[in-house]
C-alpha positions in Angstrom: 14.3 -65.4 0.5 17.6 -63.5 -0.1 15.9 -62.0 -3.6 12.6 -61.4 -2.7 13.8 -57.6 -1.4 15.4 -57.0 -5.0 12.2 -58.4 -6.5 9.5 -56.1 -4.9 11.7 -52.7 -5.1 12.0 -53.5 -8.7 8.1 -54.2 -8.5 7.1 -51.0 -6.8 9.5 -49.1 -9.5 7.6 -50.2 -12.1 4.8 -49.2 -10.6 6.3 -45.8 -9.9 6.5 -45.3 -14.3 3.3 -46.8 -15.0 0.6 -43.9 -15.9 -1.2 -44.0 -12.7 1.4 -43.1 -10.6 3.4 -40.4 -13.1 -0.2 -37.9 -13.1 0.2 -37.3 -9.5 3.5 -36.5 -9.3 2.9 -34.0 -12.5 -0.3 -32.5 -10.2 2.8 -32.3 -7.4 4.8 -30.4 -9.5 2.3 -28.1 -10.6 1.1 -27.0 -7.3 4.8 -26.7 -6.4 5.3 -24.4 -9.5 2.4 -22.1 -8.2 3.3 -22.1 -4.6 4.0 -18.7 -4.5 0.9 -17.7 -4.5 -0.2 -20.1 -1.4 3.0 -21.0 -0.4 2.1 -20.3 3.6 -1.8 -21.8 3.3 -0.4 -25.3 4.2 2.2 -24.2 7.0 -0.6 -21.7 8.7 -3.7 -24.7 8.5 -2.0 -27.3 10.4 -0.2 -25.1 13.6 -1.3 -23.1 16.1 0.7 -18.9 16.7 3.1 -18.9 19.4 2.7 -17.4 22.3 5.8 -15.2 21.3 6.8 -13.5 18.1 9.6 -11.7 16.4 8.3 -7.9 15.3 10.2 -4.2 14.5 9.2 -1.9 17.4 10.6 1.5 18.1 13.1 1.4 21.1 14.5 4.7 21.5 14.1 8.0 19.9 14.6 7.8 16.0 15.3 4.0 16.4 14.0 1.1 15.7 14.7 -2.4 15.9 13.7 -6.3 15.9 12.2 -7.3 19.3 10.8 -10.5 21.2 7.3 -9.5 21.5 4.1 -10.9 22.9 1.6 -12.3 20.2 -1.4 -9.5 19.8 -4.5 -9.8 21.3 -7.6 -10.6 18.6 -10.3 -7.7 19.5 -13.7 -8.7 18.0 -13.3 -6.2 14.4 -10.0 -7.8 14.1 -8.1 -10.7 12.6 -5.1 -12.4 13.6 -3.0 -13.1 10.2 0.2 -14.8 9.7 2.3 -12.5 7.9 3.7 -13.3 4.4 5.0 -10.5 3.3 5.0 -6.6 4.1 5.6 -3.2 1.8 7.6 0.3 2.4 5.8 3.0 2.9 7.6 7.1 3.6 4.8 7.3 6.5 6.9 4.0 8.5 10.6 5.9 8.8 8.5 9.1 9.4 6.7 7.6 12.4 10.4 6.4 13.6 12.1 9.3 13.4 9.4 12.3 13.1 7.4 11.0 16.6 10.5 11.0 18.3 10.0 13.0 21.8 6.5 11.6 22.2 5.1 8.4 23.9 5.7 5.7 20.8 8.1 3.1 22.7 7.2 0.3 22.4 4.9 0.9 19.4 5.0 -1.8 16.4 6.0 -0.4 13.0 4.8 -1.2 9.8 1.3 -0.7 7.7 1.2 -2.8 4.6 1.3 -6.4 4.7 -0.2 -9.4 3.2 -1.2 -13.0 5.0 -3.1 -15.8 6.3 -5.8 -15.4 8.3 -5.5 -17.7 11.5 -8.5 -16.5 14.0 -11.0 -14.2 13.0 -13.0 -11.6 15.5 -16.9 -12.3 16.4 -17.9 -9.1 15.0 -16.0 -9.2 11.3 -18.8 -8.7 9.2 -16.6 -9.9 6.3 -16.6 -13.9 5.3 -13.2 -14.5 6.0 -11.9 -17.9 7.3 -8.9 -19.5 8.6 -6.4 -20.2 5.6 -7.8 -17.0 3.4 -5.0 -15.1 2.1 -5.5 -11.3 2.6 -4.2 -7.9 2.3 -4.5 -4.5 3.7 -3.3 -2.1 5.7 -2.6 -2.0 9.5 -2.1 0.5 12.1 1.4 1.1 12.4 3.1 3.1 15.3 -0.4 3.0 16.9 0.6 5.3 19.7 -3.1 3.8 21.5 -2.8 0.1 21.1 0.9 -0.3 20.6 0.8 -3.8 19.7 -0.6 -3.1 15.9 1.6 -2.8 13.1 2.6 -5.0 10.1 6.3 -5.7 10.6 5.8 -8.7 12.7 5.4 -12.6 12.3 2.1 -12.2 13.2 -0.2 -9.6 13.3 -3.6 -8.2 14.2 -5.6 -5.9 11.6 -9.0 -4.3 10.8 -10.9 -7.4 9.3 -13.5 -4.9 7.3 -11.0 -3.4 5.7 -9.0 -6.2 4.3 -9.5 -8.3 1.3 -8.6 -11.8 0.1 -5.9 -11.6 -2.4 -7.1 -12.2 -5.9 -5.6 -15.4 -7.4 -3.7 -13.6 -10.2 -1.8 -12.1 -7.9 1.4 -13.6 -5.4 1.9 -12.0 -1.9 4.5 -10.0 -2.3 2.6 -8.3 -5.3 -0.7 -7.8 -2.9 1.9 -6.5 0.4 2.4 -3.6 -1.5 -1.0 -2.0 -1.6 -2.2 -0.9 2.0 -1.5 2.4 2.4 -1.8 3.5 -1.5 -5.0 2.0 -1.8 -6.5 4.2 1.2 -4.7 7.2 0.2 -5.8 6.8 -3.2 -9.4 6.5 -2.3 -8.9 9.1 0.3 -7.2 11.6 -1.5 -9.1 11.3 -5.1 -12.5 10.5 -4.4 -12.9 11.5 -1.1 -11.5 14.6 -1.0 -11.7 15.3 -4.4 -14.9 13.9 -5.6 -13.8 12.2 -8.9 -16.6 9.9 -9.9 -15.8 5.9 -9.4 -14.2 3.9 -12.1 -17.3 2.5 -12.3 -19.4 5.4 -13.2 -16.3 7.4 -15.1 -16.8 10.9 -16.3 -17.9 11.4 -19.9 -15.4 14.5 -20.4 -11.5 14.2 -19.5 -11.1 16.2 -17.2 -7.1 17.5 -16.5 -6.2 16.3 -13.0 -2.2 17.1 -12.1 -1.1 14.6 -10.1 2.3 15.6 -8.2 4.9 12.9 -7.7 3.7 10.4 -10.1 6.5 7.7 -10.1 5.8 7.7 -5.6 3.7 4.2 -5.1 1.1 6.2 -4.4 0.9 8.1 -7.3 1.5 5.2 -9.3 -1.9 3.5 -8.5 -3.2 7.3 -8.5 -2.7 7.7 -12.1 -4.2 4.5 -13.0 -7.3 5.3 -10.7 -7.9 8.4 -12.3 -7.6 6.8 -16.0 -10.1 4.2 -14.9 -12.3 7.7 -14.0 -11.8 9.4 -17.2 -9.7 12.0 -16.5 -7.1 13.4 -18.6 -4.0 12.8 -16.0 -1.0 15.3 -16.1 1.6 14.1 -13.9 5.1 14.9 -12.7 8.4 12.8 -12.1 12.2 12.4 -13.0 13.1 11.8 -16.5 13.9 7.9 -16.0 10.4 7.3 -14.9 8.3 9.0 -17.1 8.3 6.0 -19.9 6.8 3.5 -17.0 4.6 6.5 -15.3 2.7 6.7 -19.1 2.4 3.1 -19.7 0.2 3.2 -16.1 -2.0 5.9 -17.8 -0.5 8.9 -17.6 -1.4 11.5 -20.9 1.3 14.8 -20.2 4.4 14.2 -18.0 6.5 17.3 -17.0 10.5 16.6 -15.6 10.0 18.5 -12.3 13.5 18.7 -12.2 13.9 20.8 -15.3 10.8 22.9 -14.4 11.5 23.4 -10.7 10.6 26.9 -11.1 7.0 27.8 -10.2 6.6 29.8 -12.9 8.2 27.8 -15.8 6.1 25.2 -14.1 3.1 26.6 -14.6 3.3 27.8 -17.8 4.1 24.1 -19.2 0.9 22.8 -17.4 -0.7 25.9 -19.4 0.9 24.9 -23.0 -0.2 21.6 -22.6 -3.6 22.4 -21.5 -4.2 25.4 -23.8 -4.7 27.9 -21.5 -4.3 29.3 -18.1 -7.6 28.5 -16.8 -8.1 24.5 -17.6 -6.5 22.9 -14.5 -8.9 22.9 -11.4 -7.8 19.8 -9.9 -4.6 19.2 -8.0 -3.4 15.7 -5.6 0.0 16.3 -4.3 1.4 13.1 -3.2 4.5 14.7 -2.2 3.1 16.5 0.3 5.0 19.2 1.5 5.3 23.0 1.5 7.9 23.1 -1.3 6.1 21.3 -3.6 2.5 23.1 -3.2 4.7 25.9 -4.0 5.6 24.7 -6.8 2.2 23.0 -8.5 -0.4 25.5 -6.9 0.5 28.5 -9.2 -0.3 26.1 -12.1 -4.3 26.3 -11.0 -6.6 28.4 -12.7 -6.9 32.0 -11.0 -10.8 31.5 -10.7 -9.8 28.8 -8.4 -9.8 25.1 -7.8 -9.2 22.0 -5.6 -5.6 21.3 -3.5 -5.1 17.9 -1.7 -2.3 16.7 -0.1 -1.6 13.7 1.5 0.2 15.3 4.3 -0.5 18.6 6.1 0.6 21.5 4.0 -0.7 25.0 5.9 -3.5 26.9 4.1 -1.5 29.6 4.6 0.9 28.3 2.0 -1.4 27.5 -0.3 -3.7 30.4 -0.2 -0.2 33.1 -0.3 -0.7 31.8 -3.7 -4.1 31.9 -4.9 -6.5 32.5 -2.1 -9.4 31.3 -4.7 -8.5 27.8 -4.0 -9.5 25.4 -1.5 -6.8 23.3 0.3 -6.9 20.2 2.5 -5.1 17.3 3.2 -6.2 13.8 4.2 -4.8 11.0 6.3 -4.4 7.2 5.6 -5.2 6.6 9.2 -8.9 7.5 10.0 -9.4 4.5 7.9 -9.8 2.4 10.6 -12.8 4.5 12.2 -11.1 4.7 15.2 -9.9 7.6 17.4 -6.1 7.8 17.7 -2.9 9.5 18.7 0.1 10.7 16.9 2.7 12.4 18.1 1.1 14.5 20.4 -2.2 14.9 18.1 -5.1 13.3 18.8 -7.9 12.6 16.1 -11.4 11.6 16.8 -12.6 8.7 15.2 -14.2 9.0 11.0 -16.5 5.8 11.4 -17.6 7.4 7.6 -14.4 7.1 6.5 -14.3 3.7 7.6 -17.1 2.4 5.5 -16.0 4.2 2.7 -12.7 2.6 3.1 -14.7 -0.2 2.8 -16.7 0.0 -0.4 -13.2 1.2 -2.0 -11.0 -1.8 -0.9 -13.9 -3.9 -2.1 -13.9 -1.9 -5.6 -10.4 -2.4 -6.0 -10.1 -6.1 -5.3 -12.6 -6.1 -8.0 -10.3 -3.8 -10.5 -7.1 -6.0 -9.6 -8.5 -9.1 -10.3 -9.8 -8.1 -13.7 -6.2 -6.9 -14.5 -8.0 -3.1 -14.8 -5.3 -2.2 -12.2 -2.1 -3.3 -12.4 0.4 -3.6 -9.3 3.2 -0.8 -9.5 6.8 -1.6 -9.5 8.6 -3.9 -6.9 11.6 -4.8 -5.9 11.5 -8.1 -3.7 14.4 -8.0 -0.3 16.0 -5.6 -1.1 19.3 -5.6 1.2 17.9 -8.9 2.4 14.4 -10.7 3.2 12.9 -11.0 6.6 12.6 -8.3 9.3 16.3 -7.6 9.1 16.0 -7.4 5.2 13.1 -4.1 6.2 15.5 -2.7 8.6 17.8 -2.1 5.8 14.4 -1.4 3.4 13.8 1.7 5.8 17.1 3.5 5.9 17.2 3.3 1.7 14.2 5.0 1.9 15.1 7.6 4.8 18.3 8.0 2.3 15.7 9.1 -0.1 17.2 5.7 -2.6 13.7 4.5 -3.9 12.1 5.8 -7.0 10.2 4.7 -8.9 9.1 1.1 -7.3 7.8 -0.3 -3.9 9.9 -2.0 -1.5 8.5 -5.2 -0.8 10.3 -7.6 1.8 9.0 -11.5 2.1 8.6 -13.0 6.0 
């Protein structure tokens, strides 16, 4: 009797070697190896959200910081998602520290993310399901329903606008794509009217494309290859090796043309004359740098967009032949909103064409057409403290040339 343990351990070992046993601990491993790609599917499938959660809100004026929050409310176009991982974007430390004076406390921070879906709302027309793992952008510093915003545990976004992530590509790589994405579509086909990568245009057209190595431009420059467009672009010496392997044709050191003048008469060497640029997309943004790119256009005119608001007045003091506007990520969501002490009506147009463009782009990621710009993964740390410390790098104006991406 004493033996008989001894004898059926060694039993069950041998059983443990024999062939039967050894392929579904190799099936084990796999999955492990490729877990992070579903690593949170399993965790999210078998638990229910809590009724509390961990998220970055703004507390004071210019400041932000982790809270104990209520978990959001699921309104019908919505879906609740368990955050896996969130990116950086300019537009979060801005919303911190520009909005300051105006009603945002309280407000959740944060617009790109990527997760599992956990409920989804009666009137999301998409086929999503519990488990799906998704990515988009959310409304962050919603000034009307403060409770949005991706830097959270858990989170509620527009269901119609989101995608499931393709399988070639992990979370962290898909957190990074919410706000690009929509700009991108905003700014360049939108606003522009460049012909979809589907139906690309037969001539290549010169498009400049200002701040090239932003994560906005980068996907920008690859957008506008996929178009057909000849892409002139502009960024710091270091970056312009990576900023031509994404597609771009002509890059120009903005830093050793920072004169508006010298500027333009590069873009006019490259191009062969002073008349072939008609097409501009600033993804810098500001007043400066229209200074600097608008004298490049053709004097017969031409198209300015900016992703922020840059007056007319500063563009036209330069060539009043060309026509200047500026979009904004946030009339994505078709609804009307607040910022600062603006208030925008509701795009329900721009909505569904944020729809058809998320859908097209799912489609060019997971055909490898577009790749995923740069990351760098926690930086300073992972988790909501590991954004905390994301944020000030970029308020420092530290990040060039890749996405912050920080893993919940």
């Amino acid at each position: 009797m004493e033996r008989f343990p001894l004898l059926w351990f060694r039993a069950f070992l041998s059983r443990l070697s024999s062939p039967i046993f050894r392929i579904p601990c190799l099936r084990s491993r796999r999955v492990l190896k490729n877990q992070h790609l579903h690593r949170a599917t399993y965790l999210t499938m078998s638990s229910s959200p809590p009724s509390s959660i961990k998220a970055i809100t703004i507390s004071a004026p210019k400041k932000a910081e982790i809270t104990t929050v209520p978990l959001p409310r699921l309104r019908d176009d919505y879906i609740l998602v368990r955050t896996t991982a969130v990116g950086l974007n300019p537009t979060d430390w801005k919303s911190i520290d520009g909005l300051a004076g105006t009603n945002v406390a309280g407000c959740r921070v944060g617009c790109d993310y990527a997760g599992i879906v956990q409920e989804v709302g009666s009137a999301v027309t998409k086929p999503f399901k519990k488990g799906d793992r998704i990515c988009g952008v959310a409304h962050g510093v919603n000034q009307g329903v403060t409770e949005d915003g991706a830097f959270a545990e858990y989170i509620v976004v527009k269901g119609d606008i989101a995608i499931k992530i393709p399988d070639n590509l992990s979370d962290e790589q898909a957190a990074g794509l919410g706000i690009g994405i929509t700009t991108v579509g905003q700014g360049l086909y939108q606003a522009l009217g460049l012909p979809l990568p589907k139906s690309p245009s037969s001539q290549p057209t010169p498009i400049l494309i200002n701040g090239g190595s932003t994560a906005t431009g980068m996907l920008g420059i690859q957008f506008a290859k996929l178009s057909g467009y000849r892409v002139l672009t502009t960024c710091s010496s270091r970056n312009a090796d990576y900023v031509r392997s994404l597609g771009a044709d002509d890059v120009i050191d903005y830093r050793e043309y920072s004169d508006p003048e010298k500027f333009a008469a590069k873009v006019h060497e490259i191009l062969g004359g002073d008349d072939k640029l008609e097409l501009v997309w600033d993804c810098i943004g500001l007043p400066e740098s229209a200074k600097l790119v608008v004298p490049a256009i053709s004097k017969r005119g031409g198209k300015y967009r900016s992703l922020l608001t840059v007056p007319d007045e500063v563009v036209h003091g330069i060539n009043d032949k060309v026509d200047s506007s500026w979009t904004f990520a946030y009339f994505v969501f078709g609804e009307k909103f607040t910022k600062g002490r603006g208030t925008f009506e509701a795009r329900p147009e721009d909505m569904k064409f944020g729809q058809m463009f998320w859908d097209l782009s799912r489609d060019l990621l997971a055909s490898g057409k577009l790749k995923v710009p740069r990351q760098e993964v926690n930086r300073g740390g992972k988790g909501l403290e590991g954004v905390l410390k994301g944020l000030d790098e970029l308020r420092q104006d530290k990040v060039s040339g890749v996405k912050l991406i920080y893993t919940l």
